[in-house]
N, C-alpha and C positions, 0 to 999 in steps of 0.2 A: 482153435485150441489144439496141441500136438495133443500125441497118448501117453504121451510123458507128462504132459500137465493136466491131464485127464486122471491120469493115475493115480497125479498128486491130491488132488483136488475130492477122494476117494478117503485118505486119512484123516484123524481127527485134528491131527495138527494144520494141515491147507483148508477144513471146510469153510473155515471164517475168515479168510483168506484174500483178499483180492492182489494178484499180482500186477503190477505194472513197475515200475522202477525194476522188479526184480523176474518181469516177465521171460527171462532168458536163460537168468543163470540154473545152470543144469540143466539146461535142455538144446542148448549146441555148443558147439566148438568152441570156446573163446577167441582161437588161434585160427579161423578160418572162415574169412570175410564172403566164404561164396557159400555158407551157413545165417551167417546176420541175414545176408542177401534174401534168402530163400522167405527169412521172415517177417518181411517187408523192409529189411534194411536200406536207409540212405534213399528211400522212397521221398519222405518226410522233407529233406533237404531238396530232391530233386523237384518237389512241388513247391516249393519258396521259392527257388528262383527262379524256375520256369513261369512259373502262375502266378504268384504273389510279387504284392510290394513289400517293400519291408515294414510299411506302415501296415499293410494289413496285418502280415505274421505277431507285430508287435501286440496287435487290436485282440488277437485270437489267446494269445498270453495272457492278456490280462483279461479280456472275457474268462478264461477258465478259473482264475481265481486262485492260479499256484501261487504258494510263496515259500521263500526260503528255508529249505529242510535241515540247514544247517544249524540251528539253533535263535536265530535272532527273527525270522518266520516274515521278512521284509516281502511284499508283492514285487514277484517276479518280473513285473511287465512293468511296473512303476520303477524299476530302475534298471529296465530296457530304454522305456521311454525318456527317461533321463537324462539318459546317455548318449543316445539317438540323438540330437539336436545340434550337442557341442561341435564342431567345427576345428578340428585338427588334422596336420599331415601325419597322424598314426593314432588309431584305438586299439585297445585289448583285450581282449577275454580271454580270463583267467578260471580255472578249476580246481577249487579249495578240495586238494584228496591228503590233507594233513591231518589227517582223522587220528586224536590222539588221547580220547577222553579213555579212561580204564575199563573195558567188558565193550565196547563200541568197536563193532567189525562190518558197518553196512558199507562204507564205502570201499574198502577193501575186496569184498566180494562182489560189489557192481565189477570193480575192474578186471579182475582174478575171471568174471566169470560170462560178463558181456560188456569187452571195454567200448565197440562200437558204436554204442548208443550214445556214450559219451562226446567220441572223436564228433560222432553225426548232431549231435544237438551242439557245439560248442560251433561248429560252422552255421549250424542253423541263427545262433547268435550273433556271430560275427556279419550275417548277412541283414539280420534287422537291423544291426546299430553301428555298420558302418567300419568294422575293424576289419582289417586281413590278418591279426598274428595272433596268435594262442598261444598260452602257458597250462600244461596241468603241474602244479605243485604234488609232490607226493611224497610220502616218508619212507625215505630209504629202508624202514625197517619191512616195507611191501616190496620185494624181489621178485616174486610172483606177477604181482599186479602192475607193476614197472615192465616187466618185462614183457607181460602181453599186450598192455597199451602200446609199447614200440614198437611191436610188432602190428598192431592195428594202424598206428598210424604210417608205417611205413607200407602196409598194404592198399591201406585207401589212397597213400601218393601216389603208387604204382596205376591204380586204377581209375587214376581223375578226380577223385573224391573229393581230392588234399592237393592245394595247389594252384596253380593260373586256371581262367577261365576252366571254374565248376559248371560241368555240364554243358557247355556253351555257351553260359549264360554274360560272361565276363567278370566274373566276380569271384576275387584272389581270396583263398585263407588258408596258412599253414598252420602246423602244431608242433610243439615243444615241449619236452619233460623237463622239470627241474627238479631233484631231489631235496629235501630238507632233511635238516639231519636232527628231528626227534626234538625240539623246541615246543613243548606244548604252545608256548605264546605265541606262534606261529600261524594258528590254526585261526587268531584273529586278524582281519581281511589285511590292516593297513603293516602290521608287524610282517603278512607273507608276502607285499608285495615289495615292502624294504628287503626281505632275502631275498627274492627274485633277482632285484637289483646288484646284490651283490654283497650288500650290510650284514651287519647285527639286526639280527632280528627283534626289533622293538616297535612297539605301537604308537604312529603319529595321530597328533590333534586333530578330531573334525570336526568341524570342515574346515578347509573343500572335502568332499567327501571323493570316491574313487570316479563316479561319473561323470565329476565334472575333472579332477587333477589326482590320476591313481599310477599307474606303472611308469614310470621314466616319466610322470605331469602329464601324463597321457591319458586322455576319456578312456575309463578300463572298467568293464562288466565285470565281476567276481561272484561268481554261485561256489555250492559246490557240489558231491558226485552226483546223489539220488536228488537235486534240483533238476539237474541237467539230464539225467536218464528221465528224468518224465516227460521231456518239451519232445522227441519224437511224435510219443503216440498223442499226444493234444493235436499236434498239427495234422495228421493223419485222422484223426479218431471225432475231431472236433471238440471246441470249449465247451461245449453243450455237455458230452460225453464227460469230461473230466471233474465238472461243475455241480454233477448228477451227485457225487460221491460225497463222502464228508457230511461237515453242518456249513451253517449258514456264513460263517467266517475263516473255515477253515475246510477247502475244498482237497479231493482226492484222497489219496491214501500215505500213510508214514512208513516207515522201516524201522523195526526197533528191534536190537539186539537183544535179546531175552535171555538172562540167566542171575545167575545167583540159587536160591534155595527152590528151586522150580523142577520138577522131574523130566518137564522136555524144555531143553535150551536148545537158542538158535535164531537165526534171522527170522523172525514176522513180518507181514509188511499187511497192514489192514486198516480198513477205512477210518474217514476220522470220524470222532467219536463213540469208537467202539470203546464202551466200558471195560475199565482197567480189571473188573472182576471177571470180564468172560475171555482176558487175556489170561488171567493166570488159569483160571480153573478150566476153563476150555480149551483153548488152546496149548495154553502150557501145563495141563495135565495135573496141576495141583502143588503143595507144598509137600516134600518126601519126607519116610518115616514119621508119617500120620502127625505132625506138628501143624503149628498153628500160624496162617499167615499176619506179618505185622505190620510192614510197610513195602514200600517200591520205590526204590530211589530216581528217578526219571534226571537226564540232562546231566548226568559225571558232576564232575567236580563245580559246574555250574548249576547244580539243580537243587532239587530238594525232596525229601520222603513224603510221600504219602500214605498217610497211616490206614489199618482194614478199615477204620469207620467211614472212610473217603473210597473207598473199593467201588463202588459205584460210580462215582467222578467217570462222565464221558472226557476221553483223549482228544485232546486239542491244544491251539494256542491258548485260548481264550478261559478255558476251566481253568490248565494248569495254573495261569499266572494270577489267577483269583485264590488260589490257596496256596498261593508262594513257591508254587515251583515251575520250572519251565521244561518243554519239548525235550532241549539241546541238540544233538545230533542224533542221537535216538537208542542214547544207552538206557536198558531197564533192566537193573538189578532187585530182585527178589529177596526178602529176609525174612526169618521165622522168629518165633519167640526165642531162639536161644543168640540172636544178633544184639547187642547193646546200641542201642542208638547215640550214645555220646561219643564209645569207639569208634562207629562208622562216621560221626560227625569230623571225628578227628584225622581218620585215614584219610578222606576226602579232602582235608584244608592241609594237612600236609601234602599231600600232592601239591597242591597248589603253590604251596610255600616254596618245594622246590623247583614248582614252575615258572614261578614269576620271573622275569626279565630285569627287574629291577631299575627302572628307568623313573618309577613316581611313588614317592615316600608313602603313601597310603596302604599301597598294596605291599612295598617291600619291608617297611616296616610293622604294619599294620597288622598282615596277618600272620608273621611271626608271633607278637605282640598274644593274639586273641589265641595260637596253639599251644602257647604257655600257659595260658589261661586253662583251657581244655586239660593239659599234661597233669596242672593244679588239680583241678576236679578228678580226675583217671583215678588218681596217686591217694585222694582221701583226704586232701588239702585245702580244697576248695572251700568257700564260705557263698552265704547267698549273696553277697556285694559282689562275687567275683561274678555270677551269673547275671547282675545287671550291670555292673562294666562290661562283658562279652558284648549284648544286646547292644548298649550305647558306640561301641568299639564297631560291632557289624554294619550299624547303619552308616559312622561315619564314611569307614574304607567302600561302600558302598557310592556314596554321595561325591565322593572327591577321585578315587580313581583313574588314570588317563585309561584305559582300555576295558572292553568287555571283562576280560581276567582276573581284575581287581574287581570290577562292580558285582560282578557274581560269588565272587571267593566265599561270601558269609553266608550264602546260599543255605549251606547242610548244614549249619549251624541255627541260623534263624530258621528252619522249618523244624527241626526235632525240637527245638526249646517251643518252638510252637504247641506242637502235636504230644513232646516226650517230656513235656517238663517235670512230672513224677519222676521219671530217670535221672534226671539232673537233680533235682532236691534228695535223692534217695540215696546218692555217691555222696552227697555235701551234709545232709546230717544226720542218715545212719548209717555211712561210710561202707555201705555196701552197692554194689554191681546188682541190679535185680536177674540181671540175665547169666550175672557169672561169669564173666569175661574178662573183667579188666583185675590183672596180678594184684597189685596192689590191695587190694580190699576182700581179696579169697584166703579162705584157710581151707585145707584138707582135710579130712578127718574119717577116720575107720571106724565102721559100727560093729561094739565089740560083736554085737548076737548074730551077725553076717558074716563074720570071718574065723574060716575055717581054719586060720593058720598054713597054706597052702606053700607061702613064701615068693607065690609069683612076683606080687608087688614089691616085695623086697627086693629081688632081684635085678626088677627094671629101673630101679630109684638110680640115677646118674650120679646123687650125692649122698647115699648113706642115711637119709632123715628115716627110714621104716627100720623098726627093730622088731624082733619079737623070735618066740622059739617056735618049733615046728608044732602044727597041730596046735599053738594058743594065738589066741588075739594079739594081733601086731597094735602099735602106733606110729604114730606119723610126729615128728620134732617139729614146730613150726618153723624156730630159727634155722633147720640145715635143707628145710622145703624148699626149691626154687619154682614150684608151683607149674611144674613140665608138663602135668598132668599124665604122663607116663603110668603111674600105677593104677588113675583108674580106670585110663582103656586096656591096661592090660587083666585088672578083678572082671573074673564071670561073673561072679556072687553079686553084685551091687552094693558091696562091704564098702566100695568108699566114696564118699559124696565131698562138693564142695560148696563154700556157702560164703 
């Protein structure tokens, strides 16, 4: 361990901490491959194929028990092995760095901050299952992270790394950037490797699935970043070491973007099943201006809230999917009592709405369809038939769906109706927001015994609804309010409330 992660390991934010996926970032060079070196870089590769079969390397993968950190948590080594067998003159490994879910920046900072470990495990792949050509997919809106991967990989050509006979051993494997240009539908395996190709980005039928008929009908491996940063240190470290970690199904450690209502945001990366409460309040240092924690949104627009009475829920595959929500890529958004969880229901599926690809009526109509629904309810329109249409509406687009994208979409929807349905009956028959959030169902109002007549609020109003004279109690017009809230972050006094 350097003294830089000695150092780190000193705050409260690193004590619970275990780094691997993110053992580097910050503490070398990105940009200077005789830094990785120094770290045991390209160590890991040169012991596969000097020493190892590719059977064995494959053996040691799945010995340790990784699986896919990208959201869908498939055994890493089970669709090594997969793939390994098929029999063509070209396979591929591919690196899903399409990371597009909203508050989700893990993969972006593996690249930005130790792209090597990537170049060096996607070869280490390519030599268990048989491929010589590599793709990293990545979203052009990472400029940073594009630009030092090409510089990684253009330094490891230089230096043997990348390229004909690795190490001597006679075993070819190059690498290639592709950009994508910001399709969240992308970020699902079979849609990114129709861009790769050259398409529209849309999600084909499986099966075949990618191991047996995936990039140009080619045996194609497909991880993505923090998969592929962990297979160095396994190979090096041993499955033993990696297997140690975690629980009983869900081995090593995750990466989860920490933010929303949290006082320290930021990449974590800690073992699995560490309790979602000793994320927030340990690690992330609690909920700010002494409010009260209420849920955690894990996996973006694929996932679902989990509410405080779940705060103890250990982090894994296997909890989260037991109370309806999942991993995803490792976005965790924080929210306090003043978050509305039907809003957040609906921010989330709008995303999605305008992410959809639009290629199978379930999802492109479907969840339009169910934000209507939602906009109903916001608005004080809603009725309680409209809350079991949603329900009946989620499972279908769930059940018929052609991609990931659709199947998860009703995700934030059917967990808050799970957890929040007081929320939802509370907009639909007494036509109020409990949290105060949603325009529709607010009024303003100034408490004559609090207002000193000052005028500030007057002032700030954009529309003229505050009237009053100087030194007397103002009011607020409902019909010229456009509800900006303007006047009462601008009252010291706490003269005006909304309800």
């Amino acid at each position: 361990m350097s003294a830089t992660q000695m150092l780190l390991r000193d705050t409260d934010f690193y004590k619970k901490q275990v780094r691997v996926a993110l053992r580097n970032c910050g503490v070398i060079d990105p940009e200077s491959i005789e830094e990785y070196i120094a770290m045991d870089g390209y160590q890991a590769l040169a012991n596969c194929v000097t020493e190892l079969t590719p059977e064995q390397v494959i053996q040691i993968v799945l010995d340790s028990g990784l699986r896919g950190r990208g959201g869908g948590g498939f055994p890493t080594g089970r669709k090594w092995a997969l793939t390994a067998p098929n029999k063509a003159p070209q396979k591929y490994v591919v690196c899903n760095a399409d990371e597009g879910d909203p508050g989700a920046f893990m993969d972006r900072s593996v690249l930005e901050g130790d792209p090597h470990c990537v170049v060096e495990a996607m070869a280490i792949c390519g030599y268990a299952v048989g491929a010589t050509k590599g793709f990293v997919y990545v979203r052009a809106e990472y400029p940073i992270a594009v630009h030092r991967l090409q510089i990684a990989i253009d330094k490891a050509r230089e230096m043997g790394l990348l390229g004909k006979n690795i190490f001597g051993s006679g075993f070819d494997f190059d690498l290639e950037i592709r950009l994508g240009a910001g399709a969240f539908v992308c970020g699902e395996e079979t849609a990114l490797l129709t861009s790769i190709e050259g398409n529209r980005g849309e999600p084909r039928p499986r099966p075949p699935y990618p191991a047996v008929k995936g990039l140009y009908g080619c045996p194609t491996v497909l991880s993505n970043v923090e998969t592929f940063a962990n297979v160095p240190q396994i190979i090096l470290r041993g499955a033993e070491w990696f297997a140690a970690m975690g629980t009983e199904r869900s081995k090593g450690t995750k990466v989860f973007a920490l933010g929303g209502k949290i006082n320290n945001t930021g990449l974590v990366e800690i073992p699995m099943g560490t309790k979602l409460r000793d994320i927030i309040e340990e690690i992330g240092g609690g909920i700010p201006n002494g409010k009260k924690f209420k849920a955690a949104q894990t996996g973006g627009p694929s996932g679902g809230c989990i509410p405080d009475s779940l705060a103890d829920t250990p982090i894994d595959y296997d909890n989260l999917t037991a109370i309806g929500c999942m991993m995803g890529s490792g976005g965790l958004i924080v929210m306090d009592e003043d978050n509305c969880m039907v809003d957040i229901a609906r921010f989330f599926l709008d995303f999605t709405v305008d992410e959809s690809c639009g290629k199978c009526t379930p999802c492109r109509v479907g969840t339009k369809r169910l934000m209507e629904m939602l906009d109903k309810i916001i608005s004080g329109q809603g009725t309680m038939a409209d809350i079991d249409d949603m329900t009946e509406l989620c499972e279908y687009i769930k059940a018929n769906s052609l991609c990931a994208l659709g199947q998860t979409a009703p995700n934030p929807v059917l967990s808050t109706l799970r957890f929040f349905k007081d929320e939802y009956e509370a907009h639909v028959k007494d036509k109020t927001c409990p949290a105060g959030v949603c325009k529709d169902l607010l009024t303003y109002y100034i408490i004559p015994e609090k207002c000193i007549g000052c005028t500030v609020c007057k002032k700030a109003c954009p529309t003229g609804a505050i009237s009053g004279e100087l030194k007397q109690p103002h009011v607020i017009d409902p019909a010229k309010c456009i509800k900006c809230d303007a006047c009462r972050q601008k009252c010291k006094f706490g003269a005006i409330i909304k309800k």
